[in-house]
C-alpha positions as CSV (number, residue, x, y, z in Angstrom):
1,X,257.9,184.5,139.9
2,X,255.5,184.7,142.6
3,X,253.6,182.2,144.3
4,X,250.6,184.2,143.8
5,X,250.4,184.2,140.4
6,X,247.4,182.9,138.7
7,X,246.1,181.5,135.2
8,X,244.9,185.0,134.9
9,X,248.4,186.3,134.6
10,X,250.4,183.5,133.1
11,X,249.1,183.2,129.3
12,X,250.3,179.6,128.8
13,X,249.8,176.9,126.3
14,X,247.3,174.5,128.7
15,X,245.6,177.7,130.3
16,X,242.2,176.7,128.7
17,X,242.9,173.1,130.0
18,X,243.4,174.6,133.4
19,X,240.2,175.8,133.6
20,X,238.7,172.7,133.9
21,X,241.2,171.5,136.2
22,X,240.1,174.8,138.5
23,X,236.5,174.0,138.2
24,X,237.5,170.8,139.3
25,X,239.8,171.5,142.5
26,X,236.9,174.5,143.4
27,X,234.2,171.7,143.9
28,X,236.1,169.9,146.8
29,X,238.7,171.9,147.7
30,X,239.2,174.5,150.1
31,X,240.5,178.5,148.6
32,X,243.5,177.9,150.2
33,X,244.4,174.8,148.4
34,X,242.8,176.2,145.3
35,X,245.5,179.0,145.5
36,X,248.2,176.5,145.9
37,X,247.3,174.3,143.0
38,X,246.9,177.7,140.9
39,X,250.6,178.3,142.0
40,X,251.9,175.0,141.0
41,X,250.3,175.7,137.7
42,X,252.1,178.6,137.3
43,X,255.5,176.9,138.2
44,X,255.1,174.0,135.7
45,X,253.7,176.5,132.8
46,X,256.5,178.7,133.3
47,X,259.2,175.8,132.9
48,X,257.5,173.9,130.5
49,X,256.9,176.9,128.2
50,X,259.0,176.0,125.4
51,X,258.5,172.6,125.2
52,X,256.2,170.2,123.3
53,X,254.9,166.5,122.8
54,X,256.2,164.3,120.4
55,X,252.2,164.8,119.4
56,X,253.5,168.3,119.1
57,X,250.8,170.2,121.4
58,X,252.7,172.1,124.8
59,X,253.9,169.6,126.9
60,X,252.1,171.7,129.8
61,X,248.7,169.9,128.5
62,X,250.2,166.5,129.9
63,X,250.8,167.5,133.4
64,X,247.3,169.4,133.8
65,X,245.7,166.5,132.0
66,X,246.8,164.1,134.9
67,X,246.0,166.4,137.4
68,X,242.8,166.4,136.1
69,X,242.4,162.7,136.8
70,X,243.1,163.3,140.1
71,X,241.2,165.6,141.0
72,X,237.8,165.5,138.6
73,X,237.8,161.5,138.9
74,X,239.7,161.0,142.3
75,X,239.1,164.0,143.9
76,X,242.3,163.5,145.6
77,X,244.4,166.0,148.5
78,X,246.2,169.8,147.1
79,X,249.2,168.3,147.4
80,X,249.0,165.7,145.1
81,X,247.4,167.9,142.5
82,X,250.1,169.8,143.1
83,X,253.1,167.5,142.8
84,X,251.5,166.3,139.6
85,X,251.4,169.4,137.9
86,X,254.8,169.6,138.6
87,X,256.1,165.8,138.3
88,X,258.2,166.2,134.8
89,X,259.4,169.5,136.1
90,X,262.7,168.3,137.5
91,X,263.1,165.2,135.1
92,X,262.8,167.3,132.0
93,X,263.5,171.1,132.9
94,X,265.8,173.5,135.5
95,X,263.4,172.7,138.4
96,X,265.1,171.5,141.5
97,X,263.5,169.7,144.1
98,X,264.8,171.9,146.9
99,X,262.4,175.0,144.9
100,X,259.8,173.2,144.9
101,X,260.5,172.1,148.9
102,X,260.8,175.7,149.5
103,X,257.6,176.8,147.9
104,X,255.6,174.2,148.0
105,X,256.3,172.1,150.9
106,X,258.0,169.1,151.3
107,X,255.3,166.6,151.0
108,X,254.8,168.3,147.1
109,X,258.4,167.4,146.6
110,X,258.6,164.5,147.8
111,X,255.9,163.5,145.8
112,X,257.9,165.0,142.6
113,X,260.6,162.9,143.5
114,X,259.1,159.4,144.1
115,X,257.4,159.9,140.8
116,X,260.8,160.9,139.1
117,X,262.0,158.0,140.3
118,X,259.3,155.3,139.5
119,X,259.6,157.2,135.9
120,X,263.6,156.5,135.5
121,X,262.9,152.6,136.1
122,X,264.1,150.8,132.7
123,X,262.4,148.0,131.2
124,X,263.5,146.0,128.6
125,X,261.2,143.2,128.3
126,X,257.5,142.7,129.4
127,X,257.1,138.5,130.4
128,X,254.7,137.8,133.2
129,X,257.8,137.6,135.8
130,X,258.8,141.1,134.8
131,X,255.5,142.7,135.2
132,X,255.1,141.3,138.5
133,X,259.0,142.2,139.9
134,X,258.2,145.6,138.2
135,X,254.6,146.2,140.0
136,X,256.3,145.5,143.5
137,X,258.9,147.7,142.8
138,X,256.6,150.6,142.1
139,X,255.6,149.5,145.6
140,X,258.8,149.5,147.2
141,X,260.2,152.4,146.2
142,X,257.4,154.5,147.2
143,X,257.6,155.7,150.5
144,X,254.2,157.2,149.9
145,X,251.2,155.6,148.3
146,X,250.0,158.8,146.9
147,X,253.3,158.6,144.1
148,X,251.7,155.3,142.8
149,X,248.6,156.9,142.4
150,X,250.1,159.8,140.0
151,X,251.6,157.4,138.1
152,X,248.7,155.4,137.6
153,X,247.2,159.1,136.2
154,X,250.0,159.6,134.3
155,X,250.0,156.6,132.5
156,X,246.4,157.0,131.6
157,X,246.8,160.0,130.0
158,X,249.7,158.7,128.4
159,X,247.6,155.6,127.1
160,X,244.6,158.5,126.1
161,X,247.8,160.0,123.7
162,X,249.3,156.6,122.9
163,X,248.9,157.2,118.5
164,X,252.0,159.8,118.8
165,X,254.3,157.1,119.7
166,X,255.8,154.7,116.9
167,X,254.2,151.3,116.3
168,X,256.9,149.1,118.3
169,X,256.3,151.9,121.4
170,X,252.6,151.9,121.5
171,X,252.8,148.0,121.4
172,X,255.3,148.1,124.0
173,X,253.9,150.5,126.3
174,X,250.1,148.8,126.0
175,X,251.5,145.6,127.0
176,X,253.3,147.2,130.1
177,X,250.1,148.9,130.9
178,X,248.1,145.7,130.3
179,X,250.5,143.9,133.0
180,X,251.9,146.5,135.5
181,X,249.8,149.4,135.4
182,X,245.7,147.8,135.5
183,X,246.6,145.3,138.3
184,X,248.2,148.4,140.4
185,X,245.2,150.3,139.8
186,X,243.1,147.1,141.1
187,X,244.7,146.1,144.1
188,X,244.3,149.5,144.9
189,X,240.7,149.6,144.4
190,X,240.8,152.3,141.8
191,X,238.2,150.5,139.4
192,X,237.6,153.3,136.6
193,X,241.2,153.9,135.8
194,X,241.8,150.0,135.8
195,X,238.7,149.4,133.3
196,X,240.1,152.3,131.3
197,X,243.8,150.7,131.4
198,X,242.6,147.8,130.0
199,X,240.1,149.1,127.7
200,X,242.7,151.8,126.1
201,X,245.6,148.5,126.3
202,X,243.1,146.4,124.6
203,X,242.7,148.9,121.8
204,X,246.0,148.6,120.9
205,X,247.2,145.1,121.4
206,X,244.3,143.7,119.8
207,X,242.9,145.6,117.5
208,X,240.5,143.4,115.8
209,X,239.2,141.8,118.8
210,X,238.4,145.1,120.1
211,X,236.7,146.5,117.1
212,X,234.5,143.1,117.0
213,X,233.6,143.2,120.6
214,X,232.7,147.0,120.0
215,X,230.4,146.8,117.1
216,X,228.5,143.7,118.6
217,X,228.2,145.5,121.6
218,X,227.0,148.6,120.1
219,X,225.0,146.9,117.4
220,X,223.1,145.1,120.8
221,X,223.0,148.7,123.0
222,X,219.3,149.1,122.2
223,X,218.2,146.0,123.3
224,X,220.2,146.1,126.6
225,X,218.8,149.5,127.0
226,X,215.0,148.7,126.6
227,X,215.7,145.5,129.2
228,X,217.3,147.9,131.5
229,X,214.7,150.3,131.6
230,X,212.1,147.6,131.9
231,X,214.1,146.0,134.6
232,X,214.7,149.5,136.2
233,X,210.9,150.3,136.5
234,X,210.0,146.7,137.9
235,X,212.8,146.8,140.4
236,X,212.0,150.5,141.8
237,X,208.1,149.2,141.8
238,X,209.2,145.8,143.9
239,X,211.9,147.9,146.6
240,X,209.2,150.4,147.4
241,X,206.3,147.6,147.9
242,X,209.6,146.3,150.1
243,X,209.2,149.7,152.5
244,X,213.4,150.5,151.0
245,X,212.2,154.5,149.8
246,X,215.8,155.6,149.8
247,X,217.5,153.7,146.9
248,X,218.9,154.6,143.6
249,X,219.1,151.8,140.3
250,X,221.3,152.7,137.7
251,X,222.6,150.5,134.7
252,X,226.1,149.4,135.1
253,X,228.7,150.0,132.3
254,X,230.1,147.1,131.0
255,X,233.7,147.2,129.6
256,X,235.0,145.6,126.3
257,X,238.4,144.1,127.6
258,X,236.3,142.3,130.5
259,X,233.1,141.2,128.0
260,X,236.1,139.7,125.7
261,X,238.0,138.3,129.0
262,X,234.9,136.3,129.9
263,X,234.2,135.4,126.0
264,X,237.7,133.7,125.7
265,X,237.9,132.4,129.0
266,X,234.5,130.6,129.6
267,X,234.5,129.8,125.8
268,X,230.8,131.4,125.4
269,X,229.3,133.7,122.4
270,X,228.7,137.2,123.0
271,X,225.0,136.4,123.2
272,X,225.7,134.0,126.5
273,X,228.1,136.3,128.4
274,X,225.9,137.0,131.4
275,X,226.4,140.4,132.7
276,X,226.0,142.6,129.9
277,X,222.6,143.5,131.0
278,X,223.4,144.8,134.4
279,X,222.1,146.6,137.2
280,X,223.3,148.4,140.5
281,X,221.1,149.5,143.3
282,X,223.0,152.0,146.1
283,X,221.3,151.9,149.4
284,X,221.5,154.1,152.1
285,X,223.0,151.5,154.5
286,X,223.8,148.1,155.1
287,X,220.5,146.5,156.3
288,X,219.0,148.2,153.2
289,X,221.8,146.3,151.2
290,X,220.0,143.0,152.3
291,X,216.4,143.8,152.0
292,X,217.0,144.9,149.1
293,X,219.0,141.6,148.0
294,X,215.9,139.8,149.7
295,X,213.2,141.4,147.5
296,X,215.1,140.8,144.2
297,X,215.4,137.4,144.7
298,X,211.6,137.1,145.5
299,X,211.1,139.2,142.3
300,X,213.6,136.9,140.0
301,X,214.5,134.0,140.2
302,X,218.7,133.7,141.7
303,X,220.9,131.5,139.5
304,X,222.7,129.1,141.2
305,X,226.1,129.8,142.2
306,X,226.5,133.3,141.2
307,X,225.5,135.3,144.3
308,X,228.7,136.6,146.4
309,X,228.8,138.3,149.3
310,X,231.7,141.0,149.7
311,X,230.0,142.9,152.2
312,X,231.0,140.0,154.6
313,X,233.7,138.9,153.1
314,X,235.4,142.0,151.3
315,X,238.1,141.6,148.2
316,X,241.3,141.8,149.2
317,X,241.7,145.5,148.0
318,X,238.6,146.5,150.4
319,X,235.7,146.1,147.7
320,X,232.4,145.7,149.3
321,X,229.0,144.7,147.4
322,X,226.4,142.1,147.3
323,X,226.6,139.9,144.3
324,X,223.8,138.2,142.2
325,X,222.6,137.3,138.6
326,X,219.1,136.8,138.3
327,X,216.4,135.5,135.8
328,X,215.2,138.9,134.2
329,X,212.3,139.6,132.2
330,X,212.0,137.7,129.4
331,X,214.3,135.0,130.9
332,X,217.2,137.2,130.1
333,X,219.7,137.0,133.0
334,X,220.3,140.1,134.5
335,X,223.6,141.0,137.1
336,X,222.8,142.8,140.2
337,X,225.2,144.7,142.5
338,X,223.9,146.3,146.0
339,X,225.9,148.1,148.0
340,X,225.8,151.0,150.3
341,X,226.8,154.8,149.1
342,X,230.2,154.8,151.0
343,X,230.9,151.5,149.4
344,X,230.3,152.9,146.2
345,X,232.8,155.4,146.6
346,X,235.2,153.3,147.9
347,X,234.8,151.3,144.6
348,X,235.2,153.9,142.3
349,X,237.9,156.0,144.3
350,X,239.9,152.7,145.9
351,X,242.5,153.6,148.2
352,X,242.0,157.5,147.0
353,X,239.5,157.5,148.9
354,X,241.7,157.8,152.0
355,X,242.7,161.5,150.9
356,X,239.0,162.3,150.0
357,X,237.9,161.5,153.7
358,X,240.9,163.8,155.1
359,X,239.6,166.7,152.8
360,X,236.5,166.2,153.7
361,X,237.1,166.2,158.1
362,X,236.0,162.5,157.9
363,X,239.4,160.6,158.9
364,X,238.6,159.7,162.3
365,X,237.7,156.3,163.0
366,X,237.1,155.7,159.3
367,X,240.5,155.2,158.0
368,X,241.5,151.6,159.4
369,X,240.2,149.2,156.5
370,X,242.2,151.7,154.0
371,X,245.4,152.1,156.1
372,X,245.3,148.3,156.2
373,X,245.0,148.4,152.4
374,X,248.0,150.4,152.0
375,X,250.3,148.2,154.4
376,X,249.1,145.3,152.4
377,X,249.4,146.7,148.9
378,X,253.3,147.5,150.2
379,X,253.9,144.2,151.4
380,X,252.3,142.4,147.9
């Protein structure tokens, strides 16, 4: 089998899932790494070929799934789409880690590897001692951050399947995901796989809870819309009579595991959780950040205590945003993030993001806050 074999010529189960992965990979990616992720397709689909899920689809549409991840939501390097195309390839098939070496490179197989490796780890029970011995081993057997990462997407995936599993296995594996797998993808800074984690765990463990949450928050949805479009207009109106001309507003998505977090933990109704109205202003840099911050609060009144300022003083897995919950219109409170473009991406991608700015030319002088990241996620 050639290396230069394409979806074109290999009529696998997954092929139509590929394409999306391809559009993907094209909108970042350079042709030659395009070619090299259409090759480790080709590998995986050709070893894979006869088998299946226990939901009983090909088992090729798991490892393009998770490469999707990567590379639609992360938009992470070739060779990590790569290796995770290919990471069940030597744990369930013929595939040997010196083919892979030899056509892919060594970084793709070594990648394989530390994911096969995290994947034969044995757990028995799930206390809060075990989750935390288990989340630092993930650490300390990884030589290379970028294995964590493909686990974190496979798991996801694996949470997106989770019905094909029996009851005492889906409750197993949400718990596992709600303690090992959501804090990995926080302290690494990976937001929208940890809210998803959570979300997908919360499903599971608590089913009731979650449906409850669910229906009041989609029985609410148009009156958080309305206030958020209201609130949208008379902020743009108040940042432009500010001189700030290069701004965006969007609503912010609120997730159910956090909205029921905050119910049970500060003992409130759904009505009096603060920040299900809430807002997000991106700014073209950090001055605008603060004029910006500055014109809300002469807009709306600030509520005590509940403006933060991680701009200044960033979380410990490099998040960076202004803070603040405001009286709205109509005396509804409304939660307010500002931050900056970049710091926007380096919310939603996290540590990712270190592989983005390679891909993109932009390592120079930019990496130091996430290379510190990583040699303090290894040491947590």
């Amino acid at each position: 089998m050639s290396d230069e074999r394409t979806t074109k010529e290999v009529k696998a189960p997954g092929a139509d899932n590929y394409r999306l992965l391809e559009g993907a990979v094209r909108s970042y990616l350079p042709e030659e790494a395009q070619a090299k992720v259409a090759a480790a397709y080709a590998f995986a689909a050709d070893y894979h070929k006869d088998q299946r899920r226990r939901s009983g689809e090909p088992y090729i549409n798991h490892p393009v799934e998770v490469a999707l991840i990567l590379a639609h939501d992360l938009h992470m390097d070739e060779d990590t789409i790569c290796a995770a195309l290919m990471h069940d390839t030597v744990e369930d098939t013929s595939a040997s880690l010196d083919e892979i070496s030899s056509r892919f490179g060594e970084s793709v197989a070594e990648l394989v590897d530390g994911v096969t490796k995290l994947t034969s780890i044995e757990v028995s029970s799930m206390d809060e001692k075990q989750a935390l011995n288990l989340r630092k081993m993930f650490l300390a057997m990884s030589k290379d951050i970028r294995v964590v990462i493909i686990k974190l997407a496979d798991r996801l995936h694996n949470m997106r399947t989770l019905a094909a599993l029996p009851p005492d296995r889906r409750l197993f594996k949400a718990r596992e995901t709600m303690d090992v797998y959501a804090p990995l993808a926080d302290r690494l800074g990976i937001s929208s796989v940890k809210w998803e984690l959570e979300d997908l765990s919360f499903f599971w463990l608590e089913p009731e809870e979650y449906q409850r949450v669910a229906r009041m928050v989609s029985d609410s949805r148009a009156q958080r819309e309305n206030d958020l479009n209201n609130a949208k207009k008379t902020l743009t109106d108040e940042l432009n009579a500010a001189g700030l001309t290069d701004f965006q507003i969007t609503g912010r998505p609120k997730h159910l595991w956090s909205i029921y977090q905050k119910m049970v933990r500060k003992g409130r109704e759904f009505s009096n959780i603060y920040d299900l109205i809430a807002l997000r202003v991106i700014t073209k840099n950090v001055g605008d950040c603060y004029s910006a911050l500055g014109a809300i609060h002469a807009l709306w009144h600030p509520m005590p205590g509940r403006f933060k300022d991680y701009i200044a003083t960033p979380k410990a897995n490099l998040y960076q945003s202004l803070h603040t919950t405001v009286i709205g219109p109509d005396g509804r409170p409304i939660e307010i993030q500002i931050r900056t473009a970049e710091m926007h991406e380096a919310s939603e991608y996290g540590i990712a993001a270190h592989w983005l700015y390679k891909e993109q030319g932009n390592s120079k002088g930019k990496m130091s806050s996430e290379d510190k990241l990583i040699d303090s996620t290894i040491n947590w």
